[in-house]
Structure formats: C-alpha cells, structure tokens
MARBA-997231 format. One record per residue: residue in one letter; x, y, z of N, C-alpha, C in turn. Coordinates in pm, whole numbers, plus 50000, padded with zeros to 5 digits. Atoms other than C-alpha are relative to their C-alpha. Layout:
! residues N
AXYZXYZXYZ ...
! end
This chain:
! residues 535
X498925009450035450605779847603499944997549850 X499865001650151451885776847257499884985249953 X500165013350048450935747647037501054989149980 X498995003849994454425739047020500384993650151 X499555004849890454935737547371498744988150074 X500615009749939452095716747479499944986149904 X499155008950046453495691447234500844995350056 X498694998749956456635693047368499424990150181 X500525009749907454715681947752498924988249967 X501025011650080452465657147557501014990250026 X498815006650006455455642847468501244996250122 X499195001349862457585644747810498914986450089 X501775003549908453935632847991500124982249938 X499985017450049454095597247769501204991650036 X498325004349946457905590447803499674999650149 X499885005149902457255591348175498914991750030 X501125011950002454035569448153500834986349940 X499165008650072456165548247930500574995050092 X498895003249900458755543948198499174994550140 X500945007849855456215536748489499744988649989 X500755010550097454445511448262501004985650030 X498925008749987457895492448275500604994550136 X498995004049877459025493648587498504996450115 X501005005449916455185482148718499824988549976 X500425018650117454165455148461500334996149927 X499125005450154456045450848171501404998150038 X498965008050041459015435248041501255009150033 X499214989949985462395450348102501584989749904 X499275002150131464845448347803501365001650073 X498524994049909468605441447970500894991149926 X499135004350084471785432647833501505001350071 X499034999349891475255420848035501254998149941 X499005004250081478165418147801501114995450063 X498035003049980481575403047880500105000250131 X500025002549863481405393748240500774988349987 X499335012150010484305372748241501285000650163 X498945008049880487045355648501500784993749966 X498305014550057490465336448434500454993150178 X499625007749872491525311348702500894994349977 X498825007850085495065301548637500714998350104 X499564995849891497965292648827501894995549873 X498605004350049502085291648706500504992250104 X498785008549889503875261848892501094993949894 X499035005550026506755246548775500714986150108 X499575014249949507565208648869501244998450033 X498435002549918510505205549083500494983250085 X499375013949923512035169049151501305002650061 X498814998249916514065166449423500024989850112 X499695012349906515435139049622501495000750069 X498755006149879518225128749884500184990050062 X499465014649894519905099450029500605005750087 X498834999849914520605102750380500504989750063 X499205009349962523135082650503500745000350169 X499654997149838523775089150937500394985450051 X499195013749950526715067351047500715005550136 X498744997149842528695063151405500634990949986 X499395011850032531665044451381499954992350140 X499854999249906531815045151762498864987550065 X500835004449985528215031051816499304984849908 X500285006850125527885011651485498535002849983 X501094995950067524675031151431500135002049842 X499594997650162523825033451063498634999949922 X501505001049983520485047850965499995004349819 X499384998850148520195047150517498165003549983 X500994995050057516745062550390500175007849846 X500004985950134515525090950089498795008550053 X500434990950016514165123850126499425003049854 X500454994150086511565137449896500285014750017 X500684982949938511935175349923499335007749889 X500164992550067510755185649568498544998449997 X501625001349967506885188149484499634989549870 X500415009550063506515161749249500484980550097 X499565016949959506425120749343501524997249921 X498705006350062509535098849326499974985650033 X499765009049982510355066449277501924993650046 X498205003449952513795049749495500024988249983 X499135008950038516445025249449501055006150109 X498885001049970519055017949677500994988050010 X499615016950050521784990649637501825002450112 X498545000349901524604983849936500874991549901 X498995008550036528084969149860500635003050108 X498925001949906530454959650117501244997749939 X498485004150049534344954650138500474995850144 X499155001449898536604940350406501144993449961 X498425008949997540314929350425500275003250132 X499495006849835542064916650743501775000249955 X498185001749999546244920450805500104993850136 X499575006249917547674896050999501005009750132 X499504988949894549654912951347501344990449901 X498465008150021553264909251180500055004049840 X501035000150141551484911250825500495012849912 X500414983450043552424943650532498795002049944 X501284997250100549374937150318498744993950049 X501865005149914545684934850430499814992749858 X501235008250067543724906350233498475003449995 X501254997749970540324909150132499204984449989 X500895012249967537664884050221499444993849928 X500345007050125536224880249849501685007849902 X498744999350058538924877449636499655010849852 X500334987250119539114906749304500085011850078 X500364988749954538074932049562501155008850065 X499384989249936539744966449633499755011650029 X500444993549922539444987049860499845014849988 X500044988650045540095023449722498904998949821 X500974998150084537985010149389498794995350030 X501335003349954534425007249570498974993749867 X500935002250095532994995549180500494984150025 X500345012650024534434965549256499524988950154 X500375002549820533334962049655498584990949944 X500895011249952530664929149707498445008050088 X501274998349958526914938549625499524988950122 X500615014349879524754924449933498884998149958 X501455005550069522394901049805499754988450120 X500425012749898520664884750090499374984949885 X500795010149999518884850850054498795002849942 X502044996750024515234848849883499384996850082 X500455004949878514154836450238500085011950172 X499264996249885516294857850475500785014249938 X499404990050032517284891350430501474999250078 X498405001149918520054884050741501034992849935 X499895009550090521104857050542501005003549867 X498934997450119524034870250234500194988149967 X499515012250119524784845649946500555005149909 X499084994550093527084845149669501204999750042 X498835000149970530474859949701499055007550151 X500184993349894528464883749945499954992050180 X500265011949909528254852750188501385001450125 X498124995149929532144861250302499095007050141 X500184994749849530564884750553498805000450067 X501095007349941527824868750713500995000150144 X499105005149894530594858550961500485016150078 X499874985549941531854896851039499245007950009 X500994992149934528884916851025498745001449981 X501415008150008525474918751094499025012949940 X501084988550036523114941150933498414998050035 X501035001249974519944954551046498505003749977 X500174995950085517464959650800498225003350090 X500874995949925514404983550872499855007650143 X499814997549900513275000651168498884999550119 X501475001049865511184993851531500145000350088 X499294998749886511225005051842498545000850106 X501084999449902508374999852121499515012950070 X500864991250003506035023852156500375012849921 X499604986450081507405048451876499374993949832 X500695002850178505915049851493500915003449925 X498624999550092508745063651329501185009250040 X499104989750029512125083651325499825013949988 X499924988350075512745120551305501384999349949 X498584999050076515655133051076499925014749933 X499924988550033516625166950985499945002549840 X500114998750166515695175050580501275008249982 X498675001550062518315182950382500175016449931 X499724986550081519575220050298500305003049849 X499295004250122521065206749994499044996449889 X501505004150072517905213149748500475001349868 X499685001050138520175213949410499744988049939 X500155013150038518105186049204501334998449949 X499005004150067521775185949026500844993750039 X498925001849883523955179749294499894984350046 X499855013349937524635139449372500795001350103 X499695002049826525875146949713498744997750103 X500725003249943524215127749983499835009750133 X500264997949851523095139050344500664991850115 X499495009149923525645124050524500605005150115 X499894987049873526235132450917500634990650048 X498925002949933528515120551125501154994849980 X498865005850137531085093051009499794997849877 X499985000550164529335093050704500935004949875 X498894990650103531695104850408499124995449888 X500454996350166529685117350106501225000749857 X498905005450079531495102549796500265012349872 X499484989049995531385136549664500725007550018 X499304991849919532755154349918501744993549978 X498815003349981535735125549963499914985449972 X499645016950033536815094049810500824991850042 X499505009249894538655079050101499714990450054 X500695017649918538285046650231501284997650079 X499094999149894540835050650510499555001450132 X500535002349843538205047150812500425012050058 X499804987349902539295084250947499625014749957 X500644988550067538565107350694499015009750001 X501434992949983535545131550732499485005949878 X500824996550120533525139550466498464996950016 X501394993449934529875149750639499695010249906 X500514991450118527815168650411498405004950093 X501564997949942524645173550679500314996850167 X499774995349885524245181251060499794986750104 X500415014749917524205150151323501384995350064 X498525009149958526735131051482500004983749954 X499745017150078525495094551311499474994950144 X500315008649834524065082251717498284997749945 X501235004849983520685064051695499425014250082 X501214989149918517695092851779500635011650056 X499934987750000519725118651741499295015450015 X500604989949959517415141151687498354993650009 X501595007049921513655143651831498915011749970 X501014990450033510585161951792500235012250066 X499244986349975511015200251785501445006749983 X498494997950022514695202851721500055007449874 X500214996550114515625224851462501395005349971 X498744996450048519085237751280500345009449921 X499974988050093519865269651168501604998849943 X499085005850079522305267650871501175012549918 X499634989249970523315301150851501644998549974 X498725003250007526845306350710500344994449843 X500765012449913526135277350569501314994250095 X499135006149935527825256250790499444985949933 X499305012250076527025224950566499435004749832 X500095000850122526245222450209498195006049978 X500654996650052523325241850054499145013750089 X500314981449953520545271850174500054999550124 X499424987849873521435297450442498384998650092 X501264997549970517795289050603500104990850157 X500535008949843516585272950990498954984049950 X501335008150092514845237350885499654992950195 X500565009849898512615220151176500184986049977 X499905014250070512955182951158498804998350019 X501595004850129510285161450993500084985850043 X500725015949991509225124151055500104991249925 X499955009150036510385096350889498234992049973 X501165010850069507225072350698500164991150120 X499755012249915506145048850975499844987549928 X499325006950091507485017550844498414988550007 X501195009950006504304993250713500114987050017 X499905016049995505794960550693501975001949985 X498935000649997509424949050767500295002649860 X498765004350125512334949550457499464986649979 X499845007550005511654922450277500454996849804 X499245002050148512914904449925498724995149901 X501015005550122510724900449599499284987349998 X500535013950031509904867649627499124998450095 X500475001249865508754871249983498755013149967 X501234992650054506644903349807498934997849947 X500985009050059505244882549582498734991450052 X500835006849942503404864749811499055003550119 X501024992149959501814890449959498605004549979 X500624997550084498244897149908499845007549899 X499724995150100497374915649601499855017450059 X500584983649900495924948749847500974998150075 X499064998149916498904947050005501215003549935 X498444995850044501944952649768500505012550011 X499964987349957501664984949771500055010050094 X499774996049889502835007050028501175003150095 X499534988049976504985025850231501464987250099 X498525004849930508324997750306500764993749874 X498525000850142511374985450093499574983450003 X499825017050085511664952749886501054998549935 X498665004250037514914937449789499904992849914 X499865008650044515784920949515500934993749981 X499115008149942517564896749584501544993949913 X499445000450084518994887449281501455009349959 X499314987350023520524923649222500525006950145 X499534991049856520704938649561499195015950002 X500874989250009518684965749439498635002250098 X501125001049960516214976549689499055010949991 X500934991550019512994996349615499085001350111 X500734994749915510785018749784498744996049912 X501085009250067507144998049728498985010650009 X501254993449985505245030749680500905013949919 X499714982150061505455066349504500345008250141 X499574990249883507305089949775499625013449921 X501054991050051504975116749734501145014050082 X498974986349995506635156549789499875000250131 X499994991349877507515164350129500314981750098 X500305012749911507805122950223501674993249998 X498885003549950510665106750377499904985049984 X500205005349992511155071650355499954991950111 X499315009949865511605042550661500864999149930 X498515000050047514935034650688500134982749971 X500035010650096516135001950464500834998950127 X499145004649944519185002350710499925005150128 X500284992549872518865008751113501864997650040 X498895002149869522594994351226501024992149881 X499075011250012525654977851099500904999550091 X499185005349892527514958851362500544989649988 X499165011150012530324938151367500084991450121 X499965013149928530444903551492500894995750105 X498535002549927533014888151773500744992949938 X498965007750064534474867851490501095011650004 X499224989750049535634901251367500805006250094 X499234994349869536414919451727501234986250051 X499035011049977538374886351734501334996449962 X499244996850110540564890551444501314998850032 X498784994249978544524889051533500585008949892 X499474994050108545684918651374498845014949949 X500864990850036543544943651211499024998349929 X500345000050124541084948950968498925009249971 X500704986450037538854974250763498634994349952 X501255000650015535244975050712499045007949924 X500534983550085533634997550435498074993049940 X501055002250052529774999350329500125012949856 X500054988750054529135019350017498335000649940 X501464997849984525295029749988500055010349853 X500704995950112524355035349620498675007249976 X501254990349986521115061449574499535002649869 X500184993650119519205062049288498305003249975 X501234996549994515715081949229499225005149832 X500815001350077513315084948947498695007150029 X501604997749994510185100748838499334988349953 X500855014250034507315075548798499674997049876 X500205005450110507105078148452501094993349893 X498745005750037510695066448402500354986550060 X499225008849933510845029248535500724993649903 X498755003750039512225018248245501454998549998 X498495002649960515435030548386500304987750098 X500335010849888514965008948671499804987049910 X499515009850049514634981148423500825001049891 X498675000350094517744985148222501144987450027 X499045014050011520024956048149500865002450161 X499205000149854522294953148524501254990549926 X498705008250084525954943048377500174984550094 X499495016849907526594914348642498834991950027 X501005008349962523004903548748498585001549909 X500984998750059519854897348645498424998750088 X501654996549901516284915848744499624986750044 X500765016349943514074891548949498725001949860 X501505001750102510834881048704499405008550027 X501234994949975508664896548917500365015850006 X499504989249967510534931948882499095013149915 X500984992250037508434947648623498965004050027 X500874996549953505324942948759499895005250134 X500054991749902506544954649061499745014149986 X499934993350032507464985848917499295006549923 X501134993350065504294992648717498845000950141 X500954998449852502564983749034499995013750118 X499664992049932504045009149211499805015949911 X500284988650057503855036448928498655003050016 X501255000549982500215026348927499055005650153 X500575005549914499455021749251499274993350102 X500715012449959497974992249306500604988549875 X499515012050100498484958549111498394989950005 X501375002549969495714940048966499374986250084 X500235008449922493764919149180499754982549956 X499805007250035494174889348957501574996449962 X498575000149991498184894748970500444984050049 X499605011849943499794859649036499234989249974 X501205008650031496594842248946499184997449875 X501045001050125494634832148621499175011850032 X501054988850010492094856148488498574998150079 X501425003949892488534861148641499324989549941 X500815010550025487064842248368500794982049937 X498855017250037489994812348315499364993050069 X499995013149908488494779448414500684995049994 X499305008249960490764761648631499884992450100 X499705006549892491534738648881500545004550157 X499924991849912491624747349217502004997050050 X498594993649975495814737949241500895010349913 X499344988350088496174764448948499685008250061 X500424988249950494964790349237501095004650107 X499484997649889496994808349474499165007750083 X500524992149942494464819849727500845009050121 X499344995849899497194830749970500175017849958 X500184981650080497274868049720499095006849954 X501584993750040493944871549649499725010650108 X500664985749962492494908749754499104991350024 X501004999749985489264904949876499175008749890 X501374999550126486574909849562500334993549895 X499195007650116489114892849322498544990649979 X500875006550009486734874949125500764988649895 X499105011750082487944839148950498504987349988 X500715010550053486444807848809500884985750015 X498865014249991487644773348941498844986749954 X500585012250014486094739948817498695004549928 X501214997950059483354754348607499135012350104 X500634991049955481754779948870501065012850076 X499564988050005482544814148903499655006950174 X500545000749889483174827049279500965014050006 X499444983349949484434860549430500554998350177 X499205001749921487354861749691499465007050154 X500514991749907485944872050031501285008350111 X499435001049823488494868950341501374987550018 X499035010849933491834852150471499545000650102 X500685003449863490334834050771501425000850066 X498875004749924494144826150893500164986649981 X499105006349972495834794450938499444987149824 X500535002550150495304786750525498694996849970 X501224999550049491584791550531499845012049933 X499984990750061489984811350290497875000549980 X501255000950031486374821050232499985007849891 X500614995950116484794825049890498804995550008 X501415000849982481444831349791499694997649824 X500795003050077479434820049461499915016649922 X500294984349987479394851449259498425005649957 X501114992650003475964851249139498704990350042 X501155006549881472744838449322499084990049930 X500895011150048470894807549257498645002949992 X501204996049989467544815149165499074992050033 X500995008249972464174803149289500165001350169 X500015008149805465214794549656499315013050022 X500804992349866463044811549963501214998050096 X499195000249861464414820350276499784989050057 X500465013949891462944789650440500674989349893 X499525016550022464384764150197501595006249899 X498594998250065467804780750075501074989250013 X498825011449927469964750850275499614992549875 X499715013850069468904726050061499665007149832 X499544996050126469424750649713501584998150040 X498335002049970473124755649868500344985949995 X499945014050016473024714149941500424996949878 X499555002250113472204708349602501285002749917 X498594991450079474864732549475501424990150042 X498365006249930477744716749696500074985449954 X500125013250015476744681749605500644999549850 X500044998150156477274691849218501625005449997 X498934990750037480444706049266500894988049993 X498865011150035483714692149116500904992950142 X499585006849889485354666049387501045009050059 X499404997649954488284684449377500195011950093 X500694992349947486704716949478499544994350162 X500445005349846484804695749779501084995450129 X498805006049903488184681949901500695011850040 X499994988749948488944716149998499495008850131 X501234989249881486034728750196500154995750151 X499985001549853486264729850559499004998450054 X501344999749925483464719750817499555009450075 X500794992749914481154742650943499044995550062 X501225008449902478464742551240499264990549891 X501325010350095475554718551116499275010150035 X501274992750028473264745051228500935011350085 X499514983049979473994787251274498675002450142 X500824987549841472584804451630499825008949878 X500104988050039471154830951402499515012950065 X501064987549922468834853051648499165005349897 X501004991950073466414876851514500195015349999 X500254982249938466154913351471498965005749861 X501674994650095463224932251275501325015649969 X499744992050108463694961351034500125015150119 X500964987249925462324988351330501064998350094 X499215000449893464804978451582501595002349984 X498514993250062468204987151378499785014449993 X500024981550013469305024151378502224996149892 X499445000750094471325026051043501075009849994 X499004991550058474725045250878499575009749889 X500414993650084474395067450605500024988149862 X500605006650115473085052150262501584994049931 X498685006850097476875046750107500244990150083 X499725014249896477895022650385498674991550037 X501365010049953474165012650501500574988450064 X499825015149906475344987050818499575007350116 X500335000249874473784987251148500675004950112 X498634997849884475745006251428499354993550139 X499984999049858473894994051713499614978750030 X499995015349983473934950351620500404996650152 X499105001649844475914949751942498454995650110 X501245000349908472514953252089499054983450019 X500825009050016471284920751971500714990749943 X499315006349954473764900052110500324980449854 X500345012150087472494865951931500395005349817 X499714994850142472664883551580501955001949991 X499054991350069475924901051575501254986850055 X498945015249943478184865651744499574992249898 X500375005950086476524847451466501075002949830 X499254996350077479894850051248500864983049930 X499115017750043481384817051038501084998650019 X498635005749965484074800851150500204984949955 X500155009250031485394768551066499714993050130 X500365007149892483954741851329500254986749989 X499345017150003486104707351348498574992150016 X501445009949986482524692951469498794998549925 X501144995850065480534704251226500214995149853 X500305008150088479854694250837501125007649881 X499854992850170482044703550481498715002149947 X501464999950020479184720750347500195016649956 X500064987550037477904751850182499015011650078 X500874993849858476394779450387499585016749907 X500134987150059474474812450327500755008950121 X499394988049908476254846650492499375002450121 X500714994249867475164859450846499785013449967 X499624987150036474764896350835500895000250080 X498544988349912477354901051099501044993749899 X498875001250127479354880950805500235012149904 X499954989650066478034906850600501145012249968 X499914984450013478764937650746501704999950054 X498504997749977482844923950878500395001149862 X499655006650070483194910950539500095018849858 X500274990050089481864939650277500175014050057 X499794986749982482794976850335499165009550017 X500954989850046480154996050166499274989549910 X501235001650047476634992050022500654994449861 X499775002650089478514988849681500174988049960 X499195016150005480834957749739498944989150008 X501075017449999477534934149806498805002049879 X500624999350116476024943849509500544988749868 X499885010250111475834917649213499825005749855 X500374988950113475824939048897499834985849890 X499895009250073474684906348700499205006249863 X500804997950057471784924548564499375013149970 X500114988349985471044962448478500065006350136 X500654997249860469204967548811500594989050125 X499685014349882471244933849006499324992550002 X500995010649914469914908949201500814995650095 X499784997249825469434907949518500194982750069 X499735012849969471024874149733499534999450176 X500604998149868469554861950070501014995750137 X498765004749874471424860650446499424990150040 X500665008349911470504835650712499675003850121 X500554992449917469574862050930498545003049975 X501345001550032465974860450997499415016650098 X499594980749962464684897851079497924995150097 X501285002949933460714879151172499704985649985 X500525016450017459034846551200499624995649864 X500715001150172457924848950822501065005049912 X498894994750074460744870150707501344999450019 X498415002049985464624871750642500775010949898 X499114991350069467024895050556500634999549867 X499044998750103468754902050208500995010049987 X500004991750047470554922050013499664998949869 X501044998950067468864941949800501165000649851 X498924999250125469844944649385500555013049972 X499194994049982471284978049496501065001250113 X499285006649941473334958949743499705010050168 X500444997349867471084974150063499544988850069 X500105003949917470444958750367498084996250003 X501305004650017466404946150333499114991250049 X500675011849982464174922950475498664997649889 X500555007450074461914897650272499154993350042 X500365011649966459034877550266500534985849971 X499965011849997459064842550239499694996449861 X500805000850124457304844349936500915006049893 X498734997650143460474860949722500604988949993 X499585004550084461924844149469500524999449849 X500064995950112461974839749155501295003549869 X498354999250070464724850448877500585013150029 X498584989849954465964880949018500605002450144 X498555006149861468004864449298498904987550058 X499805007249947468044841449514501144992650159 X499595003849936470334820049735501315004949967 X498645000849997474624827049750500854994650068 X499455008449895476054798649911501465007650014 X498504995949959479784809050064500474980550021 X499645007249954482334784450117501495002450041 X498654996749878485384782450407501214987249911 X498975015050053488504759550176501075006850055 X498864999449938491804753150270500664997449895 X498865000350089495074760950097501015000650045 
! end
C-alpha cells in the first residue's frame, strides 16, 4: 500500500471515529431556521337588523319585535303612534279623536306615551284612546318560554323595509292608511303562534322580499321581566337593569331593548295584541284605527344617536345612563346611590337598588350590601372586622359596636332571635366543592347547621349579629366574594357556627371556609357584625 493511500484510510478511519464519538457522547451541533406559522382570519362586520311587525285585523293579533340577523351586536328603539277618527252614520267627514291629526300624514299620528306608573295607562293627547283600545304590552303564555317567528329573507342592511306578514303593510312597500290595502313584505298570516317549532319556508322565486333560500324558524328571547317604563327601571336593582326586556320611556314613547341584541338574537315582543274596546265596537257609524310602529337600530358605539335632541319631547333623566348601561353591560353598583366612600345618612340611601357587594358608608361606618330579605328588609354587613374578639366573646364586640352606632342607623334595624340554634359540625365531617367556590355540598346532612339562617324574628332583639355559615354559603357565591382585601394578605372574619367545643368556624384572609381556635385574635381579623334594617 502506497504512502499516499494509507493516508488517505488514516484519514477516512478518524472521520468515522469522529462521527461515532458524537453520536455516543458528545455534543451535537444543530441549527432550525425559520420554522414559522401565520394564524389569521378575514371577516368583515355585517350589521343587520329587522322590525317585524305580524298583524290580523280579523283576530286583533299584533306581535312588534327586532331581528338581529347580522354578526355584530345591536342596539333597538321602537316608538308606536296611533290615529283614529270616527264618522257619524249620516256623517261625510270622519273626525279624529286628538285634534291636528291626519290620517294619510302618519308624522302627525299621537305618540303613545303611557303613564310613569302604568304602561296600560296613555296620557297626554295620547289619553284620547285609552277608551277605544287596549294594548298589550309584552309576552306570556303558561307553560311556554318564548315565541317562534320566521327570520327575515330580507338581509339588505340598506333596505328600511320591515318584516311585515299578514295585515301588516310595510311603509315601504305602501303608504295607505285605508284599512284594506296589502302591503306584506314576509310570510305569515298575522294569527297569534302562527308558526311553531320545526316549520320552515322555502322562498324560492322569491315569493317575498329578499334571498331565494329555505329559512327554519328561530325562537324569540324568552322575555326576563315584563315591558316596563324608565322610572319603574330605575328602581330596579342595580344587577338587574340589564337584560333581555324593553323599557319605555315614557316621556318620549321611545322604547328600548335593555341589553345588546347580540348576532343571531331576536328580541321579546314589546307588543303581543291590539284590541279594541266595546266603546269602540259601540260607535254609531264607523271608524278607523291605524298603529304606526317606528324601528330604529344602532350599533353600540353610536348611542349618541339615541340621545339626540327629540323635536316635541324630552329624554327621561335617567336615559343616558341607561344607554351607557346597556352599551356597557352592566351599570355601576353605586348607580342611584352616593359613592362607596360618601358619608351619609341612612335617608340619603336607596337600599331598594343596591346589587349585592355594593359597598357604601352611612353614618360614619362603612358596610357592604348583602341581600333583599323581601318585604323592605335588607341585610348589610360591616365591611371590615373588628379586631381582638374570640369566638366565645364576639356578641358582646358586635354589642358594643351596635350600641355606638348613630341613632338613626339603630332606628332601622330589625329584631332578631336573642339567641341562634347554631349546631355543630367539625372540619372532617364536610365533603367540600372545588377551591373557587369552597362551600359544603353535603350541610343538608347536619340538619341543625344548615336551618340556622337569619331571619327577622318579631320576638327577638334589634341587635347586631355574626353570619351563620348557611348565611354564608346562600349569601356569597364564591370563595372570592367573602374575602376582605383590607390588607395585602386580608383578614379573616368569624361565623357563629361552632365546628367543636373549643373551636368555630371563619373565613379565612383568602376568604376560605376554616375552623379556629378560641385563642385567635388579634389584628388580623376578627368579629363582622351583619345587620337586618328596614327601608
């Protein structure tokens, strides 16, 4: 072998030692360039809304909602006006019932502005037809949750033609006010429950206004709380304005949908019926009867339109914050009420709208909204814990506390027992939820504990009281809500649930469920008296 060539395997012979070397024990030199991914998507925001309007003249059914069909939220507005004139038998010219009004110019037809009390109720000029007909606002029917109604073919956001089926006449289509006319723009005959689950309408042709497609019908919003008028909103709690039924204002006649109609959502219906009275079937002679159902929809970041000057009337007060409330959705839980930290007097409070956690300050101490008991009781609790007390002598820290409090505060408080049935239950004998909620599922078991709930008791004392846990666990939601964030880490406040002969339940200063000796105290917690007042 030439000297050359056994070089040459010298050299081959290391390179594969080399390579073993690497792939036994050594390091391995690697390099992954440009390993990439895009995650995108093209949509385009489509608002799209509809008023349908399904009338029978026959039946005096008369069902007035809005369709969402586009994929963005909407905010509605709808605003009735009536008209009627009466001709005597003998008579050439029909009269109308408010005087100005005529009958082929519907701008000047009689907004209906109920009552701030009574939606049945019309005032104003609108008051005229109280006497001829009755409207029936909302909808409910025993053992059903809501309406179906066929969605609307007619998906041109451009297009202000309504969904109108049977005697309806879309003011589009026909500007007649001659009671015979037809001008239907959508499939139905106008009869209460027309249509029903499964029904579906192929459009084919079309045979009414917009795409050539088959639509299934869809489900009306089951209605949350009757129709009612602003003022009557107002006085709703503050966790309650929000949500899925109409509010009138009364003032205007304008009535809003009290929630974002999210894509694909229908509303309850504002109007189930108009039916005329036997004054009217009484009538010698004739006379005509016209509704005209105004529709107006919005994205949520436009309510300013919605508050724009109104040429004849004027918004209610409370119209803005409706309308941010609703863009928002929610309103804050000091809405209607001084701030959390305003000291006031307890007749500067309206507890009748207080949310539950609302936190406020009356007479110098600072307390947090628990619970409407019902028949104007209210329970609030102390919001942060008296320090020092033990489980065994908390009554007479709460005592003290109640004794100290401003008179007018005390002339409030309702009597409770003089002494709580508490029972017992130990730490070992609960079988717990998961850590976010942390409450007891099986209290039930231990009868004495979980009946141990405050009520007011005519026989019993005005007086300040610590929580039960079964107060606890109706009262607070989750582990979070009984937390006291006074202090980085909290502090923890004690129940009057005793868990052993030596010990008693708290919660802890990450607002868990805990038992205690006797022997806590000290400054990070203590006692949280509650108290039951009347408003």
């Amino acid at each position: 072998m030439t000297p050359e060539k056994k070089n040459q395997r010298r050299l081959r012979n290391l390179a594969l030692l080399s390579l073993l070397l690497l792939l036994v024990g050594g390091t391995f030199a690697f390099q992954a360039f440009n390993q990439r991914a895009i995650n995108d998507r093209l949509r385009e925001n489509i608002p799209g809304g509809r008023v349908h309007d399904y009338y029978n003249r026959d039946t005096e059914n008369k069902d007035v909602f809005v369709e969402n069909y586009g994929n963005v939220p909407l905010m509605a507005r709808i605003r009735l006006s009536e008209f009627m004139e009466k001709r005597a038998t003998g008579d050439t010219d029909f009269t109308p019932i408010v005087n100005g009004t005529i009958r082929d110019q519907v701008n000047t037809w009689t907004v209906m502005r109920p009552s701030e009390t009574n939606l049945n109720t019309r005032v104003g000029d609108s008051a005229a037809f109280n006497t001829y007909a009755n409207l029936t606002f909302g909808w409910t029917r025993s053992g059903q949750d809501a309406p179906w109604f066929m969605p609307t073919f007619n998906r041109d956001n451009s297009d202000l033609m309504t969904a109108s089926a049977g005697h309806a006449r879309d003011w589009v289509t026909s500007t007649a006010t001659d009671g015979v006319t037809d001008g239907a723009t959508h499939p139905g005959d106008g009869t209460d429950a027309y249509w029903s689950s499964g029904d579906s309408f192929d459009n084919s042709g079309p045979v009414w206004p917009g795409e050539e497609v088959t639509h299934d019908v869809a489900q009306n919003l089951q209605q949350e709380r009757a129709p009612m008028t602003i003022s009557q909103w107002a006085a709703l709690p503050n966790n309650l304005k929000v949500g899925n039924f109409w509010v009138i204002d009364h003032q205007t006649g304008w009535a809003y949908w009290a929630n974002q109609l999210q894509a694909g959502e229908t509303t309850s219906y504002l109007l189930d019926a108009a039916q005329m009275t036997a004054a009217a079937d009484n009538i010698p002679g004739e006379y005509y009867y016209g509704i005209h159902v105004d529709g107006q929809l919005i994205s949520p970041d436009r309510i300013n339109d919605f508050l724009a000057v109104d040429p004849d009337y004027t918004h209610h007060a409370d119209l803005s914050d409706f309308l941010t409330a609703v863009q928002n959705g929610s309103i804050d839980n000091n809405w209607g009420n001084p701030g959390p930290d305003d000291d006031v007097q307890p007749d500067q409070i309206n507890f009748s709208i207080m949310a539950p956690g609302t936190i406020f300050t009356m007479a110098g101490e600072q307390y947090r909204y628990l619970e409407n008991m019902g028949n104007h009781n209210h329970m609030i609790i102390r919001e942060n814990a008296i320090r020092h007390a033990r489980f065994h002598n908390q009554d007479t820290f709460n005592n003290t506390w109640y004794g100290n409090l401003d008179p007018a505060v005390q002339a409030m408080v309702q009597p409770v027992a003089n002494t709580f049935v508490t029972g017992q239950v130990g730490v070992g004998e609960l079988t717990w939820t998961d850590g976010a909620i942390n409450r007891p599922i099986n209290l039930s078991d231990f009868p004495a504990v979980a009946e141990d709930e405050t009520r007011v008791d005519s026989n019993g004392t005005p007086r300040a009281f610590s929580l039960s846990m079964a107060d606890i666990i109706r009262i607070f939601p989750n582990r979070e809500s009984r937390r006291i964030p006074e202090q980085p880490d909290g502090v923890f406040w004690m129940t009057r649930t005793p868990a052993s002969a030596n010990n008693g339940w708290l919660i802890s200063m990450g607002g868990w469920f805990s038992d205690l000796e006797d022997t806590w105290g000290g400054t990070r917690g203590g006692t949280r008296p509650a108290l039951i007042v009347r408003q």
